[in-house]
PDB file as gemmi writes it, atoms N, CA and C in Angstrom:
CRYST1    1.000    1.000    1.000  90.00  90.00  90.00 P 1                      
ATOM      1  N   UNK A   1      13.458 -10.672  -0.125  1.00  0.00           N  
ATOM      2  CA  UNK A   1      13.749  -9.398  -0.758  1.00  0.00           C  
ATOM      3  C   UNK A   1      14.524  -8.496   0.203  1.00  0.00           C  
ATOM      4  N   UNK A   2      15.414  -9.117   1.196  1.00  0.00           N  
ATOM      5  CA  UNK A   2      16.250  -8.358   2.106  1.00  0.00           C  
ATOM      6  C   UNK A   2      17.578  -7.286   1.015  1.00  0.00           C  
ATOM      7  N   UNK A   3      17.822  -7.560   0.032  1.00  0.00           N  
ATOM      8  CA  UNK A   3      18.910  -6.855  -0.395  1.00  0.00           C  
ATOM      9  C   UNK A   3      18.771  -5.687  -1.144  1.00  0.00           C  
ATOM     10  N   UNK A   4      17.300  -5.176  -1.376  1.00  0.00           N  
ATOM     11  CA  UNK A   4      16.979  -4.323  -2.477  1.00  0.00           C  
ATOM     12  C   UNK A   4      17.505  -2.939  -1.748  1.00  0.00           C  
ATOM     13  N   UNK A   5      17.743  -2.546  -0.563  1.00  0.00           N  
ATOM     14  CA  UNK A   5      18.048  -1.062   0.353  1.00  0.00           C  
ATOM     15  C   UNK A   5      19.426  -1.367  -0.026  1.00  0.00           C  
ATOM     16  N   UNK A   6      20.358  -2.022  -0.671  1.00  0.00           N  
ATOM     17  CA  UNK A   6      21.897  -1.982  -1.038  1.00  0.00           C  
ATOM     18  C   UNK A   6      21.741  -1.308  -2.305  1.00  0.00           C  
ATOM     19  N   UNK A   7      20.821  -1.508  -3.156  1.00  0.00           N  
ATOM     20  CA  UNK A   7      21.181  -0.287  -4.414  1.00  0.00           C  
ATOM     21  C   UNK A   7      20.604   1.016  -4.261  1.00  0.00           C  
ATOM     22  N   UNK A   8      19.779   1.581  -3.137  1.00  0.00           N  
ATOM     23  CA  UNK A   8      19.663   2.561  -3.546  1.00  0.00           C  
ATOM     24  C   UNK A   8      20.490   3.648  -2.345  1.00  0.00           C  
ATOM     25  N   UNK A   9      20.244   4.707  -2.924  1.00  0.00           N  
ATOM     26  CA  UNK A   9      21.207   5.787  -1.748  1.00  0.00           C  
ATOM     27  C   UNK A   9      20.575   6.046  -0.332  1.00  0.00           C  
ATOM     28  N   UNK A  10      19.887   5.730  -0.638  1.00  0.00           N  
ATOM     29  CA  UNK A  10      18.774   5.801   0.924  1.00  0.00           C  
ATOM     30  C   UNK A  10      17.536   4.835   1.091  1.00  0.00           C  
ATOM     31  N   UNK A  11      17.354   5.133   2.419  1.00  0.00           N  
ATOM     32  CA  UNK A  11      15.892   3.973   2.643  1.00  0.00           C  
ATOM     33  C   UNK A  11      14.583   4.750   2.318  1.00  0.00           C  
ATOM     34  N   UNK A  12      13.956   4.079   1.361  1.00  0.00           N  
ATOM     35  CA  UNK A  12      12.495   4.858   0.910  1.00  0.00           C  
ATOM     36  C   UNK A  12      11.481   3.952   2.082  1.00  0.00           C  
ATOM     37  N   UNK A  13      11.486   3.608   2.822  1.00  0.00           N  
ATOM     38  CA  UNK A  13      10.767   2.476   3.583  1.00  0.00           C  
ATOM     39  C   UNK A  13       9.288   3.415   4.462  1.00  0.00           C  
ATOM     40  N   UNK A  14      10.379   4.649   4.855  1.00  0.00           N  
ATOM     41  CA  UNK A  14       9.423   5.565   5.633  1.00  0.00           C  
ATOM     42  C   UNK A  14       8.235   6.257   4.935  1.00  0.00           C  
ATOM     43  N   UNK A  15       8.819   6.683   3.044  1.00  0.00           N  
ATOM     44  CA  UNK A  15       7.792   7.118   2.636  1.00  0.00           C  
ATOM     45  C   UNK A  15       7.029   6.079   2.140  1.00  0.00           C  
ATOM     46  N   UNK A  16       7.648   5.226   1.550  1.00  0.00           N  
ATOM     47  CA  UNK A  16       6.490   4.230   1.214  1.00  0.00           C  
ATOM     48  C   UNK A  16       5.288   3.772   2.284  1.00  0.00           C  
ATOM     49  N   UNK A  17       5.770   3.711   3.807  1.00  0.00           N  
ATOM     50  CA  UNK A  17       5.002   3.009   4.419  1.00  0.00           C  
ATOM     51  C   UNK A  17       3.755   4.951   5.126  1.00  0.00           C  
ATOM     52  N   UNK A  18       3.723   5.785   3.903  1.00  0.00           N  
ATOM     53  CA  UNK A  18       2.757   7.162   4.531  1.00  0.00           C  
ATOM     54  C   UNK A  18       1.584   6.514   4.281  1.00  0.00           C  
ATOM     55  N   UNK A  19       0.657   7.069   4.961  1.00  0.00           N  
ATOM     56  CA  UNK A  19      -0.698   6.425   4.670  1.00  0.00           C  
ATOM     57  C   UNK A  19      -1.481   7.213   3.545  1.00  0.00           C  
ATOM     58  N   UNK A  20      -1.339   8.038   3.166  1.00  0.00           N  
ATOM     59  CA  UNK A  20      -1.881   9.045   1.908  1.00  0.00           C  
ATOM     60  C   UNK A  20      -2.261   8.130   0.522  1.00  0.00           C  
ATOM     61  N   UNK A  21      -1.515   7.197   0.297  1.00  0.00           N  
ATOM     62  CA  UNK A  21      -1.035   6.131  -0.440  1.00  0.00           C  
ATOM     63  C   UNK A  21      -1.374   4.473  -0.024  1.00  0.00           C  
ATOM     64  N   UNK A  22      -3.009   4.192   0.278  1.00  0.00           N  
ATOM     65  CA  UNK A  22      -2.927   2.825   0.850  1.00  0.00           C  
ATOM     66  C   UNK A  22      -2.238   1.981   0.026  1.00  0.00           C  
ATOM     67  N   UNK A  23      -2.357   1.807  -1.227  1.00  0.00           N  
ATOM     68  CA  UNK A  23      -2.069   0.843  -2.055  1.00  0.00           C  
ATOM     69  C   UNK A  23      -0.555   0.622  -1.954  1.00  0.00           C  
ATOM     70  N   UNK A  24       0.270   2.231  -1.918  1.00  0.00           N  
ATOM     71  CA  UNK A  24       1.248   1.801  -1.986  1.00  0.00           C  
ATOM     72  C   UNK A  24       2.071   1.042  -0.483  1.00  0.00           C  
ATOM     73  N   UNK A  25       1.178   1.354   0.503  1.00  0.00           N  
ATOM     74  CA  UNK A  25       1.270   1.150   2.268  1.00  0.00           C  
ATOM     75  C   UNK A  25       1.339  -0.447   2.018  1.00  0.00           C  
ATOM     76  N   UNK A  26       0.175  -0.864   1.765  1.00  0.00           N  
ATOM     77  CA  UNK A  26       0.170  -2.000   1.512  1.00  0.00           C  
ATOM     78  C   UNK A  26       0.717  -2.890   0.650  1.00  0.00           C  
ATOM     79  N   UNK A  27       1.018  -2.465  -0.439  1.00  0.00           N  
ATOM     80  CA  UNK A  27       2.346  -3.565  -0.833  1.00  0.00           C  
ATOM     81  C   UNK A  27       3.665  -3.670  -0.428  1.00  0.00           C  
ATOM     82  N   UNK A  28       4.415  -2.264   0.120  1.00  0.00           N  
ATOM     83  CA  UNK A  28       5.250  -2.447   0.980  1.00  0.00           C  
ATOM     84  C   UNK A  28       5.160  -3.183   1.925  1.00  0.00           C  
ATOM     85  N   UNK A  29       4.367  -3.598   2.585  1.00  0.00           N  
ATOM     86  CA  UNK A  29       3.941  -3.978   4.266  1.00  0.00           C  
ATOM     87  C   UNK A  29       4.188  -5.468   3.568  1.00  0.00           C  
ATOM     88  N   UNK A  30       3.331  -5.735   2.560  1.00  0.00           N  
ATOM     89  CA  UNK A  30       3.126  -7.139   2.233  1.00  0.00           C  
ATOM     90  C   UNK A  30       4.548  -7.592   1.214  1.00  0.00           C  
ATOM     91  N   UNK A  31       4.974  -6.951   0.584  1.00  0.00           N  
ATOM     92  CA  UNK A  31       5.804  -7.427  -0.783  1.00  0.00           C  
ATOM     93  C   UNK A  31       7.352  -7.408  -0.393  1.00  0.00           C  
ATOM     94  N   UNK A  32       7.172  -6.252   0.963  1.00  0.00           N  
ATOM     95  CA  UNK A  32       8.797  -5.330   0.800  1.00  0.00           C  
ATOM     96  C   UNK A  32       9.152  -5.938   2.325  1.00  0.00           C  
ATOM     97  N   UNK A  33       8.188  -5.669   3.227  1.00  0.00           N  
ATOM     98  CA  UNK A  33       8.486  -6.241   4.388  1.00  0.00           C  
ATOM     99  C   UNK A  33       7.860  -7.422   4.900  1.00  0.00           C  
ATOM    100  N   UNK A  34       7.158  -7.771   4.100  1.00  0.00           N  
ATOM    101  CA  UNK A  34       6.717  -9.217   3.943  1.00  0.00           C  
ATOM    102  C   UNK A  34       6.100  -9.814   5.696  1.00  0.00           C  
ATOM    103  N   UNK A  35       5.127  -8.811   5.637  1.00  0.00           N  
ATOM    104  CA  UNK A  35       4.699  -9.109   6.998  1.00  0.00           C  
ATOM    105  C   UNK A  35       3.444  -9.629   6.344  1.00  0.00           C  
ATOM    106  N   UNK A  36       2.483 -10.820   7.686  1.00  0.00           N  
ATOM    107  CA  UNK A  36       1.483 -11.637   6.970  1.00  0.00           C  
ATOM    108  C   UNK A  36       0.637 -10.611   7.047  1.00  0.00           C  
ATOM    109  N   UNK A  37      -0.688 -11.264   6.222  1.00  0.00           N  
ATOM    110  CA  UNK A  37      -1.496 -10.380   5.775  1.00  0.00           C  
ATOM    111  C   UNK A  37      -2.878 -10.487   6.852  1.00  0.00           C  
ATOM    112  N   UNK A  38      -2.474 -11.401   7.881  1.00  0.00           N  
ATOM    113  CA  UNK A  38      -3.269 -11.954   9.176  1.00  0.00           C  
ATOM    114  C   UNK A  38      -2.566 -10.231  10.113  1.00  0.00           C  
ATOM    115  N   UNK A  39      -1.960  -9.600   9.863  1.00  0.00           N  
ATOM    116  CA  UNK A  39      -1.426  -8.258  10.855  1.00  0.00           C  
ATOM    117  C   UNK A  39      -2.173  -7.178  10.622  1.00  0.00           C  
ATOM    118  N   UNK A  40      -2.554  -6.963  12.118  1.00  0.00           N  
ATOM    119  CA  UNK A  40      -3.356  -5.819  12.325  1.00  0.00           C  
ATOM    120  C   UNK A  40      -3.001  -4.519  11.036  1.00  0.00           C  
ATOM    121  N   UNK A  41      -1.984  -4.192  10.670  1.00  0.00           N  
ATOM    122  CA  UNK A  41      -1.553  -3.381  10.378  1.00  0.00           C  
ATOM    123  C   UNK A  41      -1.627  -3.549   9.098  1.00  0.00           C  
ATOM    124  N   UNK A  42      -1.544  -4.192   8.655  1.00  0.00           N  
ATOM    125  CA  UNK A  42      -2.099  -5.007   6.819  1.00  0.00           C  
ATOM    126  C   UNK A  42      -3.448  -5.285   6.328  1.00  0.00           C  
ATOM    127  N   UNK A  43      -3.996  -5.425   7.738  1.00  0.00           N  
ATOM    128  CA  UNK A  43      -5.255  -5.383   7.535  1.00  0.00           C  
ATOM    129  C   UNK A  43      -5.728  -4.069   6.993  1.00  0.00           C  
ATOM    130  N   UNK A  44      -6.117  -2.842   7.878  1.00  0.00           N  
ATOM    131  CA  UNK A  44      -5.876  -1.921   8.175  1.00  0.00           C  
ATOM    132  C   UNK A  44      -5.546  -0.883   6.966  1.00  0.00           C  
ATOM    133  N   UNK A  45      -4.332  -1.725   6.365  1.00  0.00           N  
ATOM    134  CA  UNK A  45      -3.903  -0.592   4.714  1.00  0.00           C  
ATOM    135  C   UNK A  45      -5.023  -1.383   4.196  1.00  0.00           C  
ATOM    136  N   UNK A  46      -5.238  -2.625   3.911  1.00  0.00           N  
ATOM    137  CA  UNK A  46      -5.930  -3.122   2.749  1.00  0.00           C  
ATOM    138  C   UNK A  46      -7.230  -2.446   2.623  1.00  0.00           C  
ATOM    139  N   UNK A  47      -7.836  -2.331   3.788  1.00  0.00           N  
ATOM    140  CA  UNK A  47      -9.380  -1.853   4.056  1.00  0.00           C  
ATOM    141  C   UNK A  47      -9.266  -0.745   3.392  1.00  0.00           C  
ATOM    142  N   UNK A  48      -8.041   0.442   3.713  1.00  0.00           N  
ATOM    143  CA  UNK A  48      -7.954   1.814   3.562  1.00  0.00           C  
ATOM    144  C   UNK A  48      -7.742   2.108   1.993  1.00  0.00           C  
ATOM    145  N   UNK A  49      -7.629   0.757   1.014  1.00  0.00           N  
ATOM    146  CA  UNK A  49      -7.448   0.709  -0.338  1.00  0.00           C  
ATOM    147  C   UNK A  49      -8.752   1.230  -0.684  1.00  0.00           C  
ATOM    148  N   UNK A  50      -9.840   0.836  -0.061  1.00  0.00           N  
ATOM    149  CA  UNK A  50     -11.164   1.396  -0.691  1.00  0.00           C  
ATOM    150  C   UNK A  50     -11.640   2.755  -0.192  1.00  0.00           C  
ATOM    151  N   UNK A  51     -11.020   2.615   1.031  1.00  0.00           N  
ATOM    152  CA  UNK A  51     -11.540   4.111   1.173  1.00  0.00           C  
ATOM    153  C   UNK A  51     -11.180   5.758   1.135  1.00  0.00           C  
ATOM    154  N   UNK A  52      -9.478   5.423   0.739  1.00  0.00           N  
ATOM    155  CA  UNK A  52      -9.237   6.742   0.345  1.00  0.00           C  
ATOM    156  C   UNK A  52      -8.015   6.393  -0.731  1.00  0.00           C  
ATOM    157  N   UNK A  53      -7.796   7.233  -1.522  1.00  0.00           N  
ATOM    158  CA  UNK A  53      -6.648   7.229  -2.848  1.00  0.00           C  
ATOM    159  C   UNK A  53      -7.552   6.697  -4.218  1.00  0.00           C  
ATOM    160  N   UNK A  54      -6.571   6.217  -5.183  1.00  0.00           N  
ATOM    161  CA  UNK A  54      -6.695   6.535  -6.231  1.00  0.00           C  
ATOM    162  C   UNK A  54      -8.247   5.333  -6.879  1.00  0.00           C  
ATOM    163  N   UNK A  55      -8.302   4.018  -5.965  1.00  0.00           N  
ATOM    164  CA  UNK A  55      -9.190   3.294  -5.807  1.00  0.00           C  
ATOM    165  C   UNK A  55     -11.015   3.732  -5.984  1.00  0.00           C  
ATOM    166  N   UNK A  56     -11.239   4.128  -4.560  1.00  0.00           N  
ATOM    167  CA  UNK A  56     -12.236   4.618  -4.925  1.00  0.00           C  
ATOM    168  C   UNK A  56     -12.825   6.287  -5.569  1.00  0.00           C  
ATOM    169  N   UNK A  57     -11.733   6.850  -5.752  1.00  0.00           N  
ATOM    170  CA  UNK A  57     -12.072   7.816  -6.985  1.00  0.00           C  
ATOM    171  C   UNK A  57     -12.717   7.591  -8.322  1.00  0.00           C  
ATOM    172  N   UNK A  58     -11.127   6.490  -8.600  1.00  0.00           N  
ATOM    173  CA  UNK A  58     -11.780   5.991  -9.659  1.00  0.00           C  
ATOM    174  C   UNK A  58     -13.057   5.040  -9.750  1.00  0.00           C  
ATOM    175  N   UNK A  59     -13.671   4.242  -8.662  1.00  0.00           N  
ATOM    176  CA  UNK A  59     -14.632   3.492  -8.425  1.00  0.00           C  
ATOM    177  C   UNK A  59     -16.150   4.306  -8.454  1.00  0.00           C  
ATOM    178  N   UNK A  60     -15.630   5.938  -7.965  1.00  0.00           N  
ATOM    179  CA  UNK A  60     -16.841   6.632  -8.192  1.00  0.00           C  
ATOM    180  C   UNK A  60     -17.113   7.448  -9.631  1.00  0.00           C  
ATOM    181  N   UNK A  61     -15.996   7.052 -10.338  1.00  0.00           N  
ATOM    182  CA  UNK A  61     -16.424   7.624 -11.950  1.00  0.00           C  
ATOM    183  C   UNK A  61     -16.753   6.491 -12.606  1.00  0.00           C  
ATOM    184  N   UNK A  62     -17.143   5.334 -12.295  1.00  0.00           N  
ATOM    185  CA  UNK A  62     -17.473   4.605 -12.749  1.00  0.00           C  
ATOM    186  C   UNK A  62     -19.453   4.426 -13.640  1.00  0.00           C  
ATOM    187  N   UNK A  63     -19.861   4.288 -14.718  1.00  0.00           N  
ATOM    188  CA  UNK A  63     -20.916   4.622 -14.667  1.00  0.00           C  
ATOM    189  C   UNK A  63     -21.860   2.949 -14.623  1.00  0.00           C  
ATOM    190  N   UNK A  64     -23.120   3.086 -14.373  1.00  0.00           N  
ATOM    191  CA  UNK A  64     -23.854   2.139 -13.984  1.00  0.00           C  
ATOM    192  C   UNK A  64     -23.595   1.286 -14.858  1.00  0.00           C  
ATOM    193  N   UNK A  65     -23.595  -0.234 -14.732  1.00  0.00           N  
ATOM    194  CA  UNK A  65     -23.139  -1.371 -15.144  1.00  0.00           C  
ATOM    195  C   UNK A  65     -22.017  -1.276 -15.545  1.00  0.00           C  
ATOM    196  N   UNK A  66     -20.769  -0.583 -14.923  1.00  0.00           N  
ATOM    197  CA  UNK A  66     -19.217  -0.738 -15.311  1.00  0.00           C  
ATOM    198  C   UNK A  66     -18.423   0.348 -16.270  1.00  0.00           C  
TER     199      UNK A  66                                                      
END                                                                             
């Protein structure tokens, strides 16, 4: 997926990779820059999927048995 920064007018790489946004941290890391998922740094977003953003918000409106 090296050619997708030729259509657009600029590199979104910096905001995608903010941490405010694990989910989106982490599919960049994994999808866009295709680094393994054995990297400190992939690790790291994935964990941060549960613990802050849209994940476990919604995981805490969840009511007993689903």
């Amino acid at each position: 997926m090296s050619d997708w920064k030729a259509v657009l007018k600029t590199d979104p790489t910096r905001w995608l990779l903010e941490e405010n946004n694990p989910s989106v941290r982490y599919s960049t890391l994994m999808d866009l820059l295709e680094i393994p998922q054995t990297e400190t740094e992939v690790e790291r977003a994935r964990k941060a999927i549960m613990e802050r953003g849209a994940v476990p918000k919604t995981l805490a409106k969840q009511r007993k048995g689903g």
